[in-house]
N, C-alpha and C positions, 0 to 999 in steps of 0.2 A: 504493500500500500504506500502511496505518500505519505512523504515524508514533513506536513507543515506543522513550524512551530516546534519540532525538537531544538532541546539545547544540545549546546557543542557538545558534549558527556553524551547523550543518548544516540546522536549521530557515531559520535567515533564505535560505541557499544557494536553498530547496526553495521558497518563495513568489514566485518569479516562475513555477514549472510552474505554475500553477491562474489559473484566470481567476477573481478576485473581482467582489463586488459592493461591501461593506462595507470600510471602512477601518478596521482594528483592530490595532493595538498589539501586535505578537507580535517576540520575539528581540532586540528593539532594531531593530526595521525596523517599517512599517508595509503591509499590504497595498495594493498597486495596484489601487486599485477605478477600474472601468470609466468613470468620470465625469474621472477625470484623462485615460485615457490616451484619450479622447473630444476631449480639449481641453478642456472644461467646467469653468470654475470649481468648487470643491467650497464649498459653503456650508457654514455653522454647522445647516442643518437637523437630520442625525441627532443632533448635539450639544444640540439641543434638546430632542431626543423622550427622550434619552439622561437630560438632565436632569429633565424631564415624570415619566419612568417613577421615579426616583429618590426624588418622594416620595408612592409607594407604599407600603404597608406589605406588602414580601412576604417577610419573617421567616415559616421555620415554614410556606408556603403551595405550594399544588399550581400552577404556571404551565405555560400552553398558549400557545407561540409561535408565530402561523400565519402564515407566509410566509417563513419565520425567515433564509432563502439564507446568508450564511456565519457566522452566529449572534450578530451583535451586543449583540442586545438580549436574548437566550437566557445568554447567559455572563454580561452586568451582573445579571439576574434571580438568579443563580447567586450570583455573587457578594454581592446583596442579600440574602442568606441563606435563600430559598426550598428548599425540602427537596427539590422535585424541579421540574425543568422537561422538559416535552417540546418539540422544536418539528417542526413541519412544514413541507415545500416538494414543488410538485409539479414541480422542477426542483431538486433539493439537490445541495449546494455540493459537492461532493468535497473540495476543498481543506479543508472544516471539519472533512468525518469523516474525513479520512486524514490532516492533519494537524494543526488546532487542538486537537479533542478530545484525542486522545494527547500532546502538550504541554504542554496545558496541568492534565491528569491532569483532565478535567472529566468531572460527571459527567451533564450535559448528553445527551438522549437523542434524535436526530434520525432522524426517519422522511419517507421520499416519499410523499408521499400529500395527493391533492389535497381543499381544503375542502369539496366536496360530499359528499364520500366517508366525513365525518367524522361519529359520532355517539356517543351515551353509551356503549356498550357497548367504543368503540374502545380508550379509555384512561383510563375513567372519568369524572367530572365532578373539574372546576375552579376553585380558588378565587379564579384570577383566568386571563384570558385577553387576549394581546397582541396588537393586529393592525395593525400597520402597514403604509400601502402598500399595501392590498390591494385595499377596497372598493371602488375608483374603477376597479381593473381587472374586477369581478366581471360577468359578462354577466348575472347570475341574482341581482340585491345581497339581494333581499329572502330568497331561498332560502338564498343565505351566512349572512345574519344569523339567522335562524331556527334554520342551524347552531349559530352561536355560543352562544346563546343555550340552547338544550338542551346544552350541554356543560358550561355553568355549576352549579354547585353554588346553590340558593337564598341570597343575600347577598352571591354571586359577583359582580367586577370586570372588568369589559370595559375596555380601553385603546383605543379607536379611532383612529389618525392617519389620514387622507384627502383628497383634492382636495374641495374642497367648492366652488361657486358661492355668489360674492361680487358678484356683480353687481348695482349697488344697482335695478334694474328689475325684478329680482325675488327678492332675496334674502329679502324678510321673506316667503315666498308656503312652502307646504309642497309642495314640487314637487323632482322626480328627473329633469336630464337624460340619456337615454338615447342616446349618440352613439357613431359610430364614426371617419364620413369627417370630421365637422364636429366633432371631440372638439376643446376648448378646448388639448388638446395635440397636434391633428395636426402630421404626420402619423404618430403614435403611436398607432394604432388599436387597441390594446390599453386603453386608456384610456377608456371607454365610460359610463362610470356615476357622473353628480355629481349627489349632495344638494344641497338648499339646508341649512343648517344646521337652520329650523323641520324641513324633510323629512327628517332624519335621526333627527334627537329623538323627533316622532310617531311614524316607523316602528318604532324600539327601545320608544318608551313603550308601543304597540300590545300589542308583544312580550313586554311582562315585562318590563320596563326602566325604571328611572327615571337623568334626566343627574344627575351630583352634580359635574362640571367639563366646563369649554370652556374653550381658550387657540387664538390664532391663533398658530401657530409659522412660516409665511412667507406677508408679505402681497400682495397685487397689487401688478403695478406701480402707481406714482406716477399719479398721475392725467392727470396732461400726457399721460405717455407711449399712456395708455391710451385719449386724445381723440384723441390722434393715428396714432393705429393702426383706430378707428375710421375718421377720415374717409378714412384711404385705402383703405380696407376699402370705404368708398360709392363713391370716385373708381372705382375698376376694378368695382363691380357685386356687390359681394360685402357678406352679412352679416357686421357685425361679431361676434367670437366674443365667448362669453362669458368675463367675467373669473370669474379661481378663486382661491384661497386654500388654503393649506394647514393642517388645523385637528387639532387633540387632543382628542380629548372621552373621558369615563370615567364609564360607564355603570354601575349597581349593580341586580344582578337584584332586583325585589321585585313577582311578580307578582299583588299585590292592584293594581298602574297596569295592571295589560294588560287584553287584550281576549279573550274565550273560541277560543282558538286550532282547537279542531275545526271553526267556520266555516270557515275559510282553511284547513286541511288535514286534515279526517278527513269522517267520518261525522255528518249534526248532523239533529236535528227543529227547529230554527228556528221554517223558517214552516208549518211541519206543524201546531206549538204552536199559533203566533198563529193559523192560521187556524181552530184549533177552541176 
């Protein structure tokens, strides 16, 4: 149930019911996100993206958080002084809406509902849109993005964070691997879909997109480590996986860069044209 009206004591009591994802700062406790209690070191990653998104300018602006699970980066948006935020998860947090929202009196608006499902008419367009985490799990990346992209407002801010392939054999190439068994994070089969950095650029610039930043927020391993995981990779018969990197990129709708979108999805005279 919601959560209004607990004090700070009855709240921190209530966050160990809910399984988090997000480790976030509530009551004088922090939630138990599933990476600790995993065993897994927690890195400074989200603290990166945390501080990525921060200079932003989202004073005054409409934010769409897509995958948002217990609202991290949905409540700093908030707090960044954005007028409204939505976010979505097609698995949403419970712990958020029954009790950070009511806590923390936010007026954060969280719906289930999965990214294909999403379009202009849902919740209007957006003057910026957040997506973290997402893309690398998308089986459909280029259908996601097309999403996003129609949900933008013209001059609209895409936030990208994503596994991206770092492999220097073909990183400068404009290529998408497409994995499941053999995902650079098996066996996390959910994990299916990595850009090369060129290949993520093209694909959005295609789209109506121009890049206006890139930042690598967690890099591959060390190289040593990474020759050496190859050659045992050969020793027992097996290709080496590809090395990934974790990257930021913020994309700015401006589509005089795109490419006439009714080829790739509608009705077109093309080669109808050309051939008369």
């Amino acid at each position: 149930m919601p959560a209004p009206n607990l004090t700070a004591d009855e709240v921190a009591a209530r966050i160990g019911d809910y399984r988090w994802y997000h480790a976030i700062e509530v009551a004088g406790e922090v939630t138990s996100d599933i990476w600790t209690r995993r065993g897994r070191p927690q890195d400074d990653q989200w603290a990166r993206i945390t501080a990525e998104q921060a200079a932003l300018d989202l004073r005054g602006k409409t934010v769409l958080d897509v995958g948002c699970r217990d609202g991290l980066f949905s409540f700093a948006a908030e707090r960044a002084g954005a007028t409204r935020v939505i976010a979505i998860d097609n698995d949403l947090s419970a712990g958020a809406t029954e009790l950070l929202i009511p806590f923390f009196q936010s007026k954060v608006e969280m719906h289930e509902l999965n990214l294909y499902d999403l379009t202009p008419e849902t919740f209007g367009l957006f003057d910026v849109i957040l997506c973290y985490g997402v893309l690398y799990h998308l089986r459909y990346p280029v259908y996601g993005l097309r999403k996003l992209v129609d949900a933008l407002a013209d001059g609209g801010i895409l936030a990208l964070e994503t596994a991206v392939l770092s492999d220097r054999r073909f990183c400068d190439e404009e290529l998408m691997l497409c994995s499941v068994d053999a995902s650079p994070y098996a066996p996390d089969w959910t994990s299916c879909t990595f850009f090369t950095p060129p290949g993520l650029e093209v694909t959005l610039r295609s789209l109506g997109m121009r890049q206006i930043h890139s930042t690598t927020i967690a890099a591959q391993l060390p190289s040593r480590f990474r020759e050496t995981r190859r050659a045992l990779a050969r020793r027992f018969g097996r290709g080496p996986k590809p090395d990934v990197a974790r990257q930021y990129v913020v994309f700015q709708k401006d589509p005089s860069v795109g490419k006439p979108l009714d080829y790739w999805g509608g009705v077109h005279r093309k080669h109808s044209l050309e051939q008369g």
